[in-house]
TORVEX-900475 format. One line per 2 residues: number of its first residue (from 1); their letters; for each residue x, y negated, z of N, C-alpha, C, CB. Coordinates in Angstrom, 3 decimals, always signed. Glycine has a CB too. Example, Ala and Ser with C-alpha at 12.3 -4.5 7.8 and 13.67 -1.06 7.14 Angstrom:
2
1> AS> +13.190/+5.690/+7.800/+12.300/+4.500/+7.800/+13.200/+3.300/+7.800/+11.308/+4.473/+9.046; +12.850/+2.250/+7.080/+13.670/+1.060/+7.140/+12.900/-0.030/+7.870/+14.084/+0.598/+5.725 $
//
This chain:
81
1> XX> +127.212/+2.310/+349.974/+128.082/+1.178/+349.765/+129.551/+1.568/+349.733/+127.851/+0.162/+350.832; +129.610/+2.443/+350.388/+131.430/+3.015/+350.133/+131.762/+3.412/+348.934/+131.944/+4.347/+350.947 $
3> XX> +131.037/+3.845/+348.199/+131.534/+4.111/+346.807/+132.062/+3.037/+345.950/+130.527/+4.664/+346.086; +131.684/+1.587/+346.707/+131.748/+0.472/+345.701/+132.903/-0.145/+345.894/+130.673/-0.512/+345.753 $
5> XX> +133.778/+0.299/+346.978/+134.994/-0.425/+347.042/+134.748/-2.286/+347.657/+135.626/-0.275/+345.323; +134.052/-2.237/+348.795/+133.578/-3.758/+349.219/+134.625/-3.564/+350.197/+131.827/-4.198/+349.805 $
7> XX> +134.754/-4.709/+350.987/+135.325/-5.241/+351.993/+134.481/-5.444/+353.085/+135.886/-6.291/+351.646; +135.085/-4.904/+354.427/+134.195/-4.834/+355.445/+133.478/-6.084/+355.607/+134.824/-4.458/+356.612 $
9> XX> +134.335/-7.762/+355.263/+133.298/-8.906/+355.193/+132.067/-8.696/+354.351/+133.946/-10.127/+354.662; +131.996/-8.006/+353.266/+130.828/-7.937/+352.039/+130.468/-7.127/+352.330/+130.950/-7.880/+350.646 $
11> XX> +130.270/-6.184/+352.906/+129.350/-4.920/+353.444/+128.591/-6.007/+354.850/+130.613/-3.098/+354.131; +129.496/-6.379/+355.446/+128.782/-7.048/+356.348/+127.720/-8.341/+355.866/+129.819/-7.487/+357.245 $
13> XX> +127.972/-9.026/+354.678/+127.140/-9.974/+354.450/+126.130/-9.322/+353.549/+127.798/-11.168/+353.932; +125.919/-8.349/+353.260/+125.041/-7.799/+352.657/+124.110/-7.547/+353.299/+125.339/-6.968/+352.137 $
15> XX> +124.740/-6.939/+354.435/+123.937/-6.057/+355.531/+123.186/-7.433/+356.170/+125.095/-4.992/+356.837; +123.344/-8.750/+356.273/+123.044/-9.393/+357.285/+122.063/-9.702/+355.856/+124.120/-10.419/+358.319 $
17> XX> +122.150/-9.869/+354.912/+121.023/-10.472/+353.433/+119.746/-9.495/+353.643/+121.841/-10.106/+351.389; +120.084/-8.456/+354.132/+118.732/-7.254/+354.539/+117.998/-7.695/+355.247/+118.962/-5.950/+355.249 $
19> XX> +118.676/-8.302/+356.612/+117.949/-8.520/+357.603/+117.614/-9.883/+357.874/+118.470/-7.986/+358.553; +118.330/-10.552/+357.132/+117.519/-12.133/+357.493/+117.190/-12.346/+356.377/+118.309/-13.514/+358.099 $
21> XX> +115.999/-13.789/+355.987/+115.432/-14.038/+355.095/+116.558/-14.701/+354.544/+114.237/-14.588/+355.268; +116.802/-14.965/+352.811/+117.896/-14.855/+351.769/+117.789/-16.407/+351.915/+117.643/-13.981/+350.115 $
23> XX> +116.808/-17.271/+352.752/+117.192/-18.912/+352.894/+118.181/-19.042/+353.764/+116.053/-19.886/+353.421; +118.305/-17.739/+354.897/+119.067/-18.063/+355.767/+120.466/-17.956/+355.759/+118.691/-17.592/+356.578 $
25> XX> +120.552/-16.571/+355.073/+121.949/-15.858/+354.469/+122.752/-17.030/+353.244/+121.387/-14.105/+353.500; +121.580/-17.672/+352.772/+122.300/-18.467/+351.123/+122.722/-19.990/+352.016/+120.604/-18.876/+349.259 $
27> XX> +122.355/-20.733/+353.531/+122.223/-21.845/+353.858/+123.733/-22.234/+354.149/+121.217/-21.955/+354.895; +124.423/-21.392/+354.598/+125.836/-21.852/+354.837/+126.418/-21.589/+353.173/+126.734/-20.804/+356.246 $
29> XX> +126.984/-22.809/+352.981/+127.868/-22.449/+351.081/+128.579/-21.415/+351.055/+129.126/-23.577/+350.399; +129.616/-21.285/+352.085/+130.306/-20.139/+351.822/+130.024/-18.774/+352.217/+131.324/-20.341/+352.197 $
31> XX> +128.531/-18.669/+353.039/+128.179/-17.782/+353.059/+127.545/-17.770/+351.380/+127.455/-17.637/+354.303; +126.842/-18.282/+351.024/+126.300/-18.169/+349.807/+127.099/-18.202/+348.862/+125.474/-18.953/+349.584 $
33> XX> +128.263/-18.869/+348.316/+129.466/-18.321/+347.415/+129.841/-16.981/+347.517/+130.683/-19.003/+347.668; +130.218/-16.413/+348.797/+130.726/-15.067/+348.759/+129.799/-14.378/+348.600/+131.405/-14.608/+349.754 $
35> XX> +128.219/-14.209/+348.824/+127.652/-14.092/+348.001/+127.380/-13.437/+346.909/+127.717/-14.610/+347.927; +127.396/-14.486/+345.777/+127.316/-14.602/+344.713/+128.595/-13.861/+344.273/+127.068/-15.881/+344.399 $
37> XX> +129.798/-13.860/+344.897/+130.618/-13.119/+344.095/+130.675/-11.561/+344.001/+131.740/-13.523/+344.410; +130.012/-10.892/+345.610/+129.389/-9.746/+345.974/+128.901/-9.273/+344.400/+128.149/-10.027/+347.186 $
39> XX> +127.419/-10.130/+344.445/+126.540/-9.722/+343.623/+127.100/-9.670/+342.654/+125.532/-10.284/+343.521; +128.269/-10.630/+341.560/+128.570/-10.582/+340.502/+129.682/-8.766/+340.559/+129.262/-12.231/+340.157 $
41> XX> +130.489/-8.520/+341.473/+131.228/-7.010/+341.740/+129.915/-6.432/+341.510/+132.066/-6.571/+343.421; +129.038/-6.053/+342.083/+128.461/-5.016/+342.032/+127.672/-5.056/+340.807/+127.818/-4.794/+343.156 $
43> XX> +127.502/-6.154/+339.604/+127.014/-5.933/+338.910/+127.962/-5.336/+337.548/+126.291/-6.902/+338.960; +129.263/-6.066/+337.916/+130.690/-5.222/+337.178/+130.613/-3.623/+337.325/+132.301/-5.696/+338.045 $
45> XX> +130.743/-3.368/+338.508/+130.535/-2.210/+338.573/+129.810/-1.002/+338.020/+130.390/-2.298/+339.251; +128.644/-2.022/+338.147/+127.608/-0.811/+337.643/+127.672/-1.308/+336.216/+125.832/-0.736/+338.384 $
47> XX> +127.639/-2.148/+335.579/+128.260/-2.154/+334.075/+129.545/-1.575/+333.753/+128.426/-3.481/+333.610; +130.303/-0.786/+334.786/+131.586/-0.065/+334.090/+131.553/+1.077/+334.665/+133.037/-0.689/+334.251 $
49> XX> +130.503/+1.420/+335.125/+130.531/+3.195/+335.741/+129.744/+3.562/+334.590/+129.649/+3.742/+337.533; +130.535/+4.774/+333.642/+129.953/+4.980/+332.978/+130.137/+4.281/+331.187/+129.037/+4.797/+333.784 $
51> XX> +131.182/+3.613/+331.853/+131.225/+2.947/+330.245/+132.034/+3.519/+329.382/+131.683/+1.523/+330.127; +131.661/+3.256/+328.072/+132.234/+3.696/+326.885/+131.087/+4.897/+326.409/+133.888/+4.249/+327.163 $
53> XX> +130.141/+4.912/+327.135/+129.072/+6.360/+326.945/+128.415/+5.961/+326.174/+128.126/+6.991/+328.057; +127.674/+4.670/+326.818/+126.365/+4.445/+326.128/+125.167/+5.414/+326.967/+126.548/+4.915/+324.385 $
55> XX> +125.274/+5.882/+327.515/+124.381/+6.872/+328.318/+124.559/+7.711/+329.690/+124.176/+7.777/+327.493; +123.630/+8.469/+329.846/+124.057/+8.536/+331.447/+124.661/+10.273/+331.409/+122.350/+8.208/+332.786 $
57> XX> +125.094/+11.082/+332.332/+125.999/+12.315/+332.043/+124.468/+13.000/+332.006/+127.429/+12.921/+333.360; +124.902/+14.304/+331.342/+124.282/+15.218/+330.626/+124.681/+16.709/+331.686/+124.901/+15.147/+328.894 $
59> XX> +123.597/+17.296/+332.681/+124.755/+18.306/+333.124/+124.289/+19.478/+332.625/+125.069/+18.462/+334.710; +125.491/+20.245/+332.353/+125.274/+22.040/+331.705/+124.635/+22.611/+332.530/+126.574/+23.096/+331.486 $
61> XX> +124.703/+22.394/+333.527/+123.902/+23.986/+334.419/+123.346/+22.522/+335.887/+125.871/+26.077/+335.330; +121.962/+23.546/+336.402/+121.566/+22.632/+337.374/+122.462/+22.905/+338.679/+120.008/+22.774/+337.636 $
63> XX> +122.175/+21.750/+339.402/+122.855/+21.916/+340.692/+121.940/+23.411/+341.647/+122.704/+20.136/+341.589; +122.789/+23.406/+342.452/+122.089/+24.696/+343.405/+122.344/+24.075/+344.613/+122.807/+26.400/+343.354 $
65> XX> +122.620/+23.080/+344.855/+121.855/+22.717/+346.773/+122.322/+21.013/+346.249/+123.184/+23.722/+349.006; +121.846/+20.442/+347.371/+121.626/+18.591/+347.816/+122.857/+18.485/+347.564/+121.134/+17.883/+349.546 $
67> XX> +124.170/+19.165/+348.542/+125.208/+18.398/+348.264/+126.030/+18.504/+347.301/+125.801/+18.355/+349.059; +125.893/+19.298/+346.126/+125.919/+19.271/+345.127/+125.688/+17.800/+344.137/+125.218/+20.201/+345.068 $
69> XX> +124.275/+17.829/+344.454/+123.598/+17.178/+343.315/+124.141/+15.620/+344.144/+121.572/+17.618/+343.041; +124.715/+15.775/+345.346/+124.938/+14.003/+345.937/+126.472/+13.561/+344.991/+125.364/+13.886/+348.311 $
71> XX> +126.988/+14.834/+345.418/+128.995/+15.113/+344.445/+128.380/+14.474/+342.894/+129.853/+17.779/+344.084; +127.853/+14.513/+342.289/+127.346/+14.447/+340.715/+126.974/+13.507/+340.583/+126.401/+15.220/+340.157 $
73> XX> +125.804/+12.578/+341.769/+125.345/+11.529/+341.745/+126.799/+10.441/+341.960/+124.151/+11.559/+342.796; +127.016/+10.822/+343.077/+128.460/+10.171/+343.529/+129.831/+9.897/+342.341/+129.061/+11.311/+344.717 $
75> XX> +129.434/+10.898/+341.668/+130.647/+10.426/+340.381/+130.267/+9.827/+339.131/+131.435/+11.651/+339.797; +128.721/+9.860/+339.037/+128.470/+8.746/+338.150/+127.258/+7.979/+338.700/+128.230/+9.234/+336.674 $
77> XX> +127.246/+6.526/+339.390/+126.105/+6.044/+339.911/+125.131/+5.578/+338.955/+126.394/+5.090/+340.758; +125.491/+5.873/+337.823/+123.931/+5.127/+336.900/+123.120/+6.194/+337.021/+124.005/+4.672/+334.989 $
79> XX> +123.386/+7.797/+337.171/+122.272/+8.476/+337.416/+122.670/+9.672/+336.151/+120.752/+7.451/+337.305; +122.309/+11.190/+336.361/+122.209/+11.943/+335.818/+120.693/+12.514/+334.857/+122.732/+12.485/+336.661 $
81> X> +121.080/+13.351/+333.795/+120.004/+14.057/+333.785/+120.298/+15.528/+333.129/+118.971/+13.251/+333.090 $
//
């Protein structure tokens, strides 16, 4: 979640959407507005990581250990191949 640039309130209401059932999290409005605006960021997001490609990165040479391949994942979240 740190990669996404949230606010400790939206990390926190996310985190609480995990753990309680989504009638409970959506029952207060403004819990459920903020919400919805969460979900609409993170869907910006991942529609602009990566844009202008059309596709996901291409890498020249394979990684050689985990934290490698996390650095690579980490700079483009739609995913490598």
């Amino acid at each position: 979640l740190a990669s996404l640039r949230l606010t400790a309130q939206e990390t926190a209401l996310l985190r609480m959407a995990e753990t309680n059932p989504i009638e409970y999290t959506l029952a207060d409005s403004r819990d459920a507005a903020m919400y919805a605006r969460v979900l609409l960021k993170l869907l910006a997001e991942a529609a602009s990581a990566g844009a202008g490609f059309g596709d996901v990165s291409n890498l020249t040479t394979a990684c050689s250990n985990e934290e490698e391949a996390l650095e690579v994942l980490q700079n483009d979240p739609l995913g490598v191949v």
